[in-house]
Every structure is written in structure tokens, then in C-alpha cells.
N, C-alpha and C positions, 0 to 999 in steps of 0.2 A: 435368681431362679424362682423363688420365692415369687417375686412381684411379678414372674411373667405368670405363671398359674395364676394365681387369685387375678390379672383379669382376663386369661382363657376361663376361668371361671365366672368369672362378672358375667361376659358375653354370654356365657350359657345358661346361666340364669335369664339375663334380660329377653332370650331368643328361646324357653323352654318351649313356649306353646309350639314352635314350629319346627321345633330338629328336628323330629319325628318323622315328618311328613316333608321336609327341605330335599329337592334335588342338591344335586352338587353343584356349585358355584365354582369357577376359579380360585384358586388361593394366588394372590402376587405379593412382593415383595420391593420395599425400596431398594434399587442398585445404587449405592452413593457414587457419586459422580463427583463431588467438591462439597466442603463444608466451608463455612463462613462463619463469623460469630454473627452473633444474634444480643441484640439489649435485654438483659436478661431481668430489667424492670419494667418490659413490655409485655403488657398482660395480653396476648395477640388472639383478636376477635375476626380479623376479616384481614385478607392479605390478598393483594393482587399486583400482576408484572407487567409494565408496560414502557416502550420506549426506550427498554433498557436500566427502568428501576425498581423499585417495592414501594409500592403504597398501603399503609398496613393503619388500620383501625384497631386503638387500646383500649380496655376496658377499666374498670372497677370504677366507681362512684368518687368524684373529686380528682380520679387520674387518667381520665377517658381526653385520645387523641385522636386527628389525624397525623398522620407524617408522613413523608416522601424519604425514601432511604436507600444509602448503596445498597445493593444487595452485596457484592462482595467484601466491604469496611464494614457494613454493619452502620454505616455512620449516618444518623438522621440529616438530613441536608435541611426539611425547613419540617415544624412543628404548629399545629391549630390544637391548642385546649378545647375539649369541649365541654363548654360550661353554661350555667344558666348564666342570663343578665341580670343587672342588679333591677331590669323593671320587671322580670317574672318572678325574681326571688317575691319582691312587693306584690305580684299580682295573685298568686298563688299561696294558699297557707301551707306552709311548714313543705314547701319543695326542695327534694329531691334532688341532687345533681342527677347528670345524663350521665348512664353508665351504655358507651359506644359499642354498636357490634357490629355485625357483617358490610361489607363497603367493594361495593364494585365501580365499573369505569362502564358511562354510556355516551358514548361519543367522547365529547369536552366536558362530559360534567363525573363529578365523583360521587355516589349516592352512598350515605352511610346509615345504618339504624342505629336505634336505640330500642334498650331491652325491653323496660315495661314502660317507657313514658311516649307510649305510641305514636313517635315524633321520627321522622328521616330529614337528614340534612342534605341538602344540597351544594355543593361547592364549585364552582369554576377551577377547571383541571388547570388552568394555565398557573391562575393566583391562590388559590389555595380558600378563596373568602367564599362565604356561605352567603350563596343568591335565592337561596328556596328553603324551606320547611315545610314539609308534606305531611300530613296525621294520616294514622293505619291504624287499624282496631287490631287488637292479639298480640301477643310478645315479637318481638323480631328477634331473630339470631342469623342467621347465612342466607347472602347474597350473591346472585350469579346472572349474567347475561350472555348468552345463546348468538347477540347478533341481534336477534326481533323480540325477545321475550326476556323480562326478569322472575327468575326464580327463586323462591323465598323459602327459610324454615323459619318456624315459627314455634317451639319445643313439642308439635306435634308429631303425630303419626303421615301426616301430609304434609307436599311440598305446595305454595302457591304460585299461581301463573299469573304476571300483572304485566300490564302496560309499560314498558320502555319509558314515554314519552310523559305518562300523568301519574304513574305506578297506582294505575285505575284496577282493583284486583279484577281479573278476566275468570279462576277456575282454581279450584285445589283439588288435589289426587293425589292418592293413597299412594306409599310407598311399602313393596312387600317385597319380602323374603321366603322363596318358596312358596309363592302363592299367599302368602300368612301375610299379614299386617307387621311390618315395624312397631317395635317398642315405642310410644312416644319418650320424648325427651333425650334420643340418639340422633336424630340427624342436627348437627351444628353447621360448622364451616362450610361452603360449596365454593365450587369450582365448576365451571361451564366448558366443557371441550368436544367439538365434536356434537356426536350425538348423545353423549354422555354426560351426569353430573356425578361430578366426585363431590363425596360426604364424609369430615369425622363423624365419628361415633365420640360423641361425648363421654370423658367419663373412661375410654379406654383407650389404650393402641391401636386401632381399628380404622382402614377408612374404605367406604364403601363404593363400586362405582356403578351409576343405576340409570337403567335405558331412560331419555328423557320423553319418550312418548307414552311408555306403560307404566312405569315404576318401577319395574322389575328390578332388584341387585343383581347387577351382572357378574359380578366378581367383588372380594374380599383382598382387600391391599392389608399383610397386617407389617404394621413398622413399630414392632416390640423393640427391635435393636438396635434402632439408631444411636440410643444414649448408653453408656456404660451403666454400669451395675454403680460408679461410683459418684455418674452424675445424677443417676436416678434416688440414690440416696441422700440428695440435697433437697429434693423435690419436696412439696407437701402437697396432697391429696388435689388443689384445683391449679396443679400447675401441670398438664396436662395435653398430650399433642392436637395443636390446633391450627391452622393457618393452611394454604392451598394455594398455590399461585403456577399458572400455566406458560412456559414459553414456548409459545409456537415458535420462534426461528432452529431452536435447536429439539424440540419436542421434548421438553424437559420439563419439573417439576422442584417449584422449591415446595420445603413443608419443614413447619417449627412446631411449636409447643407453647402454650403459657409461660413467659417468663424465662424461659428455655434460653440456654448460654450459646446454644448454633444455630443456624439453617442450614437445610440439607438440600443439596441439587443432588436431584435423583430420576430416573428411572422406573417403571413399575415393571419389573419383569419374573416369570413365574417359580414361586416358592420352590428351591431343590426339594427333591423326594428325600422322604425320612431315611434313614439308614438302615440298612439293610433290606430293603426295597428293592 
């Protein structure tokens, strides 16, 4: 109980300038549908469904992956490290491992970021081998495509619009809450469905889902309760709900956590009214 208040508190801090003045949004909720284990040494930066599996991008520096995974075993089927070569370690002083983040699917190829070494890998969806490296100016974190368009966060207050085919940036636009600007350093993870982009909220149980023509937040998905109160107290502070993956065959959603011992197949369907309501 404890840990849900302090971050319905966080959020209202992060979002003071605009409660004020916030029309009402929808409130929704995950409906679990099936749980799954989840590699709970997966630091999970970018997650996406397709053909019937999880392609999921891992973070932290020296443990950043791609992987292809059951969604239901939970079982990594094939793994790509991503690491420097021994001829950038030499060509660059005192570099940095790639700490991996948001990773979507355009056509045959799988596009992954990285955070501050303003580098995206390219891979062949069949083989899993890296045929491109793209450079981007500004942080990357969550990657999404539309169909025609990749949408980018970047720890800002904006989302970016790039190019599919060159990830040539095309536009960034403001994401708002009640007319009000987003907090920067909240929108993370994306998800493309529809006309919609689903965002966590970093940092919290929160995920947002925001018209992709205006910015607008359309509604407030909150998934406080996916995890127990006893797995939440194993947790520390950056292990934290991240991950978003869409299955159109059944309109369903898986969604995990940093590090997190499940995946949830879920639903967003709307928050029961308080009690005594």
C-alpha cells in the first residue's frame, strides 16, 4: 500500500503544473489474461510481438542484448550481445559499452537504439546479424512503427517522427497532458497500435496512450497491480514496469518490468469505480 501511494504521488508531482487545469482522461486497467515467466536478469528496454514471438532489447552497459524469445517459456531461443568491437574499443578513447534500448520491427529488419552513444543497429530479422548502423543526435529510448512512420522518445517532452526506410528524422511534437506539456524524462517504452501510441511512464506504474496525430494523452492505463506486494519488495528502485508488445491476432498486450520474474498478457479495460460510488 505503501509503494502504491508514493508513486500516485511521484505522478503528481511530476504532472503538478497541469492537474489544475487536466480535463479528465480515461483511467484503464490491465485485465490479466495469462502470465508467463519472464528472465528476471532482463533488464527490458524495448519489446516487441511478432510471428508469434518476443523480440526484446536488454539494457545496462556490458549486458545489453538482442533476443528472440518464447513468450510463453519465457525461453530465449537465440541471443546477439551487444558490444563494442575490439577495433572501436582501439579507435575511441576510453569507450563505453552500448547500453541497448527501444527496438521495433520494420518489415525484415529489427532497428534497435542505444542510449547515449547515438548509434541504432540494424539487424536482419531472419539471421539475427547486424547489416547497418545508423547515428542519431540526442538520447534514444522507445521505438515504434505506425506501418509508414518510426516514432522515437528521446527522455524528452517530444516524441520524434523519422523515416521508416533512412530513420532520416522527418518532425518532433510535443506530447501533452491536458493541453499542458509532458514532464520530460516520462515517456519510455512505445508501442504503435492503431491510431494510438502506448508509453510508460518511467519511473512509475503508469502507461499512457496518446493520439498519434496531436499528442494528446488519451487515457491513463495504470498497472500498479500486476505484481504482488511480495514481489514488489524484491525489487529496487530501476527495476521497474517497462516493455509493450501488441498482438494484433488476438488484440492483446503483453507488458513486463525491468528485470521482472513475469509477463502479463493483458487487456486494457476501464478502471472499476471506487467504492461506494
Amino acid at each position: 500500500m505503501l509503494r502504491r501511494l508514493f508513486a500516485c504521488l511521484m505522478l503528481l508531482v511530476l504532472w503538478l503544473p497541469v492537474v489544475a487545469q487536466q480535463p479528465p482522461v480515461p483511467v484503464l486497467v490491465p485485465e490479466v489474461l495469462n502470465v508467463y515467466p519472464h528472465d528476471p536478469a532482463a533488464f527490458t528496454q524495448g519489446l516487441l510481438f511478432y510471428n508469434g514471438l518476443l523480440y526484446e532489447s536488454t539494457g545496462l552497459r556490458g549486458q545489453s542484448s538482442l533476443r528472440q524469445v518464447d513468450p510463453e517459456t519465457g525461453t530465449v531461443l537465440r541471443q546477439v550481445d551487444v558490444r563494442r568491437t575490439a577495433a572501436e574499443r582501439a579507435s575511441v578513447p576510453a569507450p563505453l559499452e552500448y547500453f541497448a534500448e527501444g527496438l521495433e520491427r520494420v518489415d525484415e529488419r529489427l532497428i534497435q537504439l542505444t542510449w547515449q552513444e547515438n548509434t541504432a543497429f540494424v539487424y536482419d530479422l531472419a539471421t539475427l546479424e547486424v547489416v547497418e548502423q545508423i547515428a542519431y543526435t540526442g538520447e534514444g529510448w522507445g521505438l515504434c512503427y505506425d506501418g509508414r512512420y518510426l516514432f522515437m522518445s528521446d527522455s524528452t517532452q517530444y516524441l520524434s517522427l523519422r523515416d521508416a526506410a533512412t530513420f532520416d528524422l522527418i518532425v518532433r511534437f510535443l506530447v501533452t497532458y491536458g493541453g499542458n506539456p509532458i514532464q520530460p524524462q516520462l515517456l519510455n517504452e512505445l508501442e504503435c497500435v492503431g491510431e494510438s501510441i502506448y508509453a510508460n511512464l518511467w519511473q512509475t506504474d503508469y502507461i499512457v496512450q496518446i493520439d498519434k496525430f496531436t499528442g494528446a494523452v488519451t487515457a491513463l492505463i495504470d498497472a500498479a497491480g500486476l505484481l504482488t506486494e511480495e514481489e514488489r519488495a524484491d525489487l529496487n528502485s530501476g527495476q521497474v514496469l517497462n516493455g509493450i508488445a501488441y498482438n494484433p491476432a488476438t488484440d492483446t498486450f503483453f507488458i513486463t518490468g525491468k528485470q521482472w520474474p513475469k509477463l502479463f498478457e493483458v487487456r486494457f479495460v476501464p478502471a472499476p469505480a471506487p467504492a461506494g460510488d
